[in-house]
N, CA, C and O atoms as CSV, one atom per row, in Angstrom:
chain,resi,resn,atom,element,x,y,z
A,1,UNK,N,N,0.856,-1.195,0.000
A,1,UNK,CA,C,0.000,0.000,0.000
A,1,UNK,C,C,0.891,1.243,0.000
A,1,UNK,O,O,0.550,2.090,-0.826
A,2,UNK,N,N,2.077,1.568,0.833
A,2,UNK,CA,C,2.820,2.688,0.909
A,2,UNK,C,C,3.674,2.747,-0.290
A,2,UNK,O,O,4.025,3.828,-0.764
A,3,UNK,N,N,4.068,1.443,-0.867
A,3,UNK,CA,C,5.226,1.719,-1.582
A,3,UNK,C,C,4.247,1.993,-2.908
A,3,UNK,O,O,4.763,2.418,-3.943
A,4,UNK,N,N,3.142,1.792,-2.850
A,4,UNK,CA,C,1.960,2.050,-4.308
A,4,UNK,C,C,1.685,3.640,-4.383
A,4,UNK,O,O,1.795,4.263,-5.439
A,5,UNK,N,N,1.326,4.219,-3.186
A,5,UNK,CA,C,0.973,4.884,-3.149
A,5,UNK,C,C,2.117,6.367,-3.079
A,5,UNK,O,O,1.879,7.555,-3.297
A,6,UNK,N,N,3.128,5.807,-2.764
A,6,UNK,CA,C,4.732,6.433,-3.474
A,6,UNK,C,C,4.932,6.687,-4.936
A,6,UNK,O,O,5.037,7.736,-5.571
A,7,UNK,N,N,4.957,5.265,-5.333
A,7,UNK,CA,C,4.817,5.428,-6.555
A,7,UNK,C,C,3.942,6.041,-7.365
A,7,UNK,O,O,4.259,6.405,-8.497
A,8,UNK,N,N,2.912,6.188,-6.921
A,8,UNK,CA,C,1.799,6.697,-7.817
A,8,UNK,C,C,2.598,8.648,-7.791
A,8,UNK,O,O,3.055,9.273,-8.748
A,9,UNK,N,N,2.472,9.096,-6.304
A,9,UNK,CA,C,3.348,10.284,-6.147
A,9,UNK,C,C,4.557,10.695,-7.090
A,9,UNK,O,O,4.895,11.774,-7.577
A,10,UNK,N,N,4.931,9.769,-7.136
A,10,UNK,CA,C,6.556,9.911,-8.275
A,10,UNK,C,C,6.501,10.258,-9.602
A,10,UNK,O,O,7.250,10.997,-10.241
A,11,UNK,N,N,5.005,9.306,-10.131
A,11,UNK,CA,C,4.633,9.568,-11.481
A,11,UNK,C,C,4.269,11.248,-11.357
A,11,UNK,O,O,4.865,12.218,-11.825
A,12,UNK,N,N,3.030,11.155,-10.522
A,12,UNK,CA,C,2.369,12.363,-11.017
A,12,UNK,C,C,3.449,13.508,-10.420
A,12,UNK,O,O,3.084,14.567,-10.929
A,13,UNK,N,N,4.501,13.735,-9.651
A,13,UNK,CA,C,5.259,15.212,-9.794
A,13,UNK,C,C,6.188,14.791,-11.076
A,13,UNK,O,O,6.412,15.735,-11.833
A,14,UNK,N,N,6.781,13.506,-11.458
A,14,UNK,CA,C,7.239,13.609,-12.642
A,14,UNK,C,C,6.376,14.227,-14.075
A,14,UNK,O,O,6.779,15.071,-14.876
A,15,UNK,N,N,5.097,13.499,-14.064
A,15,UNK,CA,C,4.259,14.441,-15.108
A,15,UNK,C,C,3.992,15.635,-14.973
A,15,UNK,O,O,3.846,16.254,-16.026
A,16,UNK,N,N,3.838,16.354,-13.753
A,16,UNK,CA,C,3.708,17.799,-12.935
A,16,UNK,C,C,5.285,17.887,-13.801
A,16,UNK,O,O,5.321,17.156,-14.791
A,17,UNK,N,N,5.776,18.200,-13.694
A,17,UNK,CA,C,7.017,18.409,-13.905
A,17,UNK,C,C,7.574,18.986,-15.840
A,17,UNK,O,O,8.158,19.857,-16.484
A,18,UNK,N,N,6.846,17.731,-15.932
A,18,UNK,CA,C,7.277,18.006,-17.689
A,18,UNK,C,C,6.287,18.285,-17.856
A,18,UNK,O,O,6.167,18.506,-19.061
A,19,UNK,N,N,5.305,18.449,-17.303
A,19,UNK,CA,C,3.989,19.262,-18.117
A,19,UNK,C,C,4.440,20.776,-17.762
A,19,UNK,O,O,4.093,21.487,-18.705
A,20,UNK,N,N,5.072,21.522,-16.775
A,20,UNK,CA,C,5.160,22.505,-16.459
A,20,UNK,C,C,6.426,22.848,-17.642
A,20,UNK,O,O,6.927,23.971,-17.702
């Protein structure tokens, strides 16, 4: 559950990121 829910975090500031 934590390490999913990390991951999910990682994606979306990585897409936050290159979308900016």
């Amino acid at each position: 559950m934590g390490l999913e829910c990390y991951h999910e975090q990682l994606i979306s500031g990585a897409v936050k990121l290159v979308k900016h």
